[in-house]
C-alpha positions as CSV (number, residue, x, y, z in Angstrom):
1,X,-71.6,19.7,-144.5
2,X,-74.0,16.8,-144.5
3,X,-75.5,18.0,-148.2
4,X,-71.9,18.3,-149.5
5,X,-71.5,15.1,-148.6
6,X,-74.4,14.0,-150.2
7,X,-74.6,15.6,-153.1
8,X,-71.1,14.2,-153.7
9,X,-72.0,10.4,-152.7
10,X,-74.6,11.1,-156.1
11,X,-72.4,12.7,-158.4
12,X,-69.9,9.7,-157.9
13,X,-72.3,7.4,-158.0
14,X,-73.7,8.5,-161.2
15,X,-70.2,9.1,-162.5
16,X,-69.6,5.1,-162.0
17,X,-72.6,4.1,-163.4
18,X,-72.2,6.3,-166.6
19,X,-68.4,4.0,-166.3
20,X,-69.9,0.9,-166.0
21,X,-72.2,1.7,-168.7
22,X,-68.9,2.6,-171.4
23,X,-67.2,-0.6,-169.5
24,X,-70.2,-2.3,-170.7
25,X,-70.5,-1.3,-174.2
26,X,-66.9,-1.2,-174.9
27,X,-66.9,-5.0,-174.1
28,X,-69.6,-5.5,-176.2
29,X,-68.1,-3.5,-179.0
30,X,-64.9,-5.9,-178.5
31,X,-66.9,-9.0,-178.7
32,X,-68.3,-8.2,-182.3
33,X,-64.6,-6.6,-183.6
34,X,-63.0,-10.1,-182.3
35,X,-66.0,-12.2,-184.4
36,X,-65.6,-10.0,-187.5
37,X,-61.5,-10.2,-187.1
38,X,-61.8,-14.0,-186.7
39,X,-64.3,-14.2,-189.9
40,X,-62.1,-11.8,-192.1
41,X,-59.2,-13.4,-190.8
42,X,-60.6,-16.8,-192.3
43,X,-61.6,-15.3,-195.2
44,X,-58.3,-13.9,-196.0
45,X,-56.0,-17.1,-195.2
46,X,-58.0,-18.5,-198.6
47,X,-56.3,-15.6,-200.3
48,X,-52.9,-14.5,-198.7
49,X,-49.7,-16.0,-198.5
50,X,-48.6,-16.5,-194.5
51,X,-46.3,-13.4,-195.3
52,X,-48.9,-11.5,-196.3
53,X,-51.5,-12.3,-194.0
54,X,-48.9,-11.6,-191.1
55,X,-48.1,-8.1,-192.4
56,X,-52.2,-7.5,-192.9
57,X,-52.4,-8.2,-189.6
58,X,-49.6,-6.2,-188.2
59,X,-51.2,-3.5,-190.2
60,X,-54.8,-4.0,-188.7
61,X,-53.2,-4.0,-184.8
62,X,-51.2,-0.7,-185.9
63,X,-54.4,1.0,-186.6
64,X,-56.3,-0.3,-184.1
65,X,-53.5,1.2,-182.3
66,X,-53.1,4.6,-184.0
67,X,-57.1,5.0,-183.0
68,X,-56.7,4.2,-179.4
69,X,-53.8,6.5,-179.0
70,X,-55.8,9.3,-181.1
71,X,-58.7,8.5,-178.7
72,X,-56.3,8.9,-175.7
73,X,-55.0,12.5,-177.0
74,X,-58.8,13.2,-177.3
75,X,-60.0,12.8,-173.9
76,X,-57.0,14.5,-172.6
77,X,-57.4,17.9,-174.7
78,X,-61.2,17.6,-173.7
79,X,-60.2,17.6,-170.0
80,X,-57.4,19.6,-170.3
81,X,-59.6,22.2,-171.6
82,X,-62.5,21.4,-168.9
83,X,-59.7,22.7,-166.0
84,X,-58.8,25.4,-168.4
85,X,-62.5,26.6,-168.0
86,X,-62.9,25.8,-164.4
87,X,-59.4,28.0,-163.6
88,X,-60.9,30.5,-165.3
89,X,-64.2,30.4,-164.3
90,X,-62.3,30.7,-160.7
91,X,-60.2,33.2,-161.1
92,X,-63.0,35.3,-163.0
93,X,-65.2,35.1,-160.0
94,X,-62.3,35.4,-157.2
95,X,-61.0,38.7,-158.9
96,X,-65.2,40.0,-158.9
97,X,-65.1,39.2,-155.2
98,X,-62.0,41.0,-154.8
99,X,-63.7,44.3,-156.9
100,X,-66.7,44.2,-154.3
C-alpha cells in the first residue's frame, strides 16, 4: 500500500509540474500576443476608420476564440480517446482472466 501511495504522490507531482510548466509558457505566450496586439493595434488606428478598426478587432477576438474552442474540442477527443483505450485495455485483460 505504502508504494501505491508513493508512486502516486510522484505521478501527481510530476503531473503539476508539467502544469505549471504550460501555466508558465502560456503566460509568456500571452505576454508577447498582448505586445504585438497593442503594436498592430497602433499601427492600424493610422489607417482605419474607428468603424473599421472596431470590426478588425471583433474579428481578431472571434478567432482568437474559434482557436481556443478548437483547442478545447482537441484535448477532449484526445482524452476521450485515452479512456476509450484504458476501457478497453480493461476489459481485454478482465475477459483473459476470466478464459484462464
Amino acid at each position: 500500500m505504502f508504494i501505491f501511495i508513493c508512486v502516486r504522490q510522484v505521478a501527481l507531482t510530476t503531473k503539476r509540474d508539467e502544469l505549471r510548466e504550460r501555466f508558465d509558457d502560456a503566460l509568456e505566450l500571452k505576454t508577447g500576443i498582448d505586445r504585438r496586439r497593442a503594436r498592430l493595434d497602433a499601427a492600424l488606428r493610422d489607417v482605419l476608420s474607428p468603424g473599421e478598426l472596431t470590426d478588425f478587432r471583433r474579428a481578431m477576438d472571434s478567432v482568437c476564440r474559434l482557436r481556443l474552442d478548437d483547442q478545447w474540442v482537441d484535448d477532449r477527443v484526445e482524452m476521450s480517446q485515452r479512456q476509450l483505450s484504458a476501457l478497453m485495455d480493461d476489459v481485454f485483460s478482465s475477459s483473459q482472466a476470466t478464459e484462464c
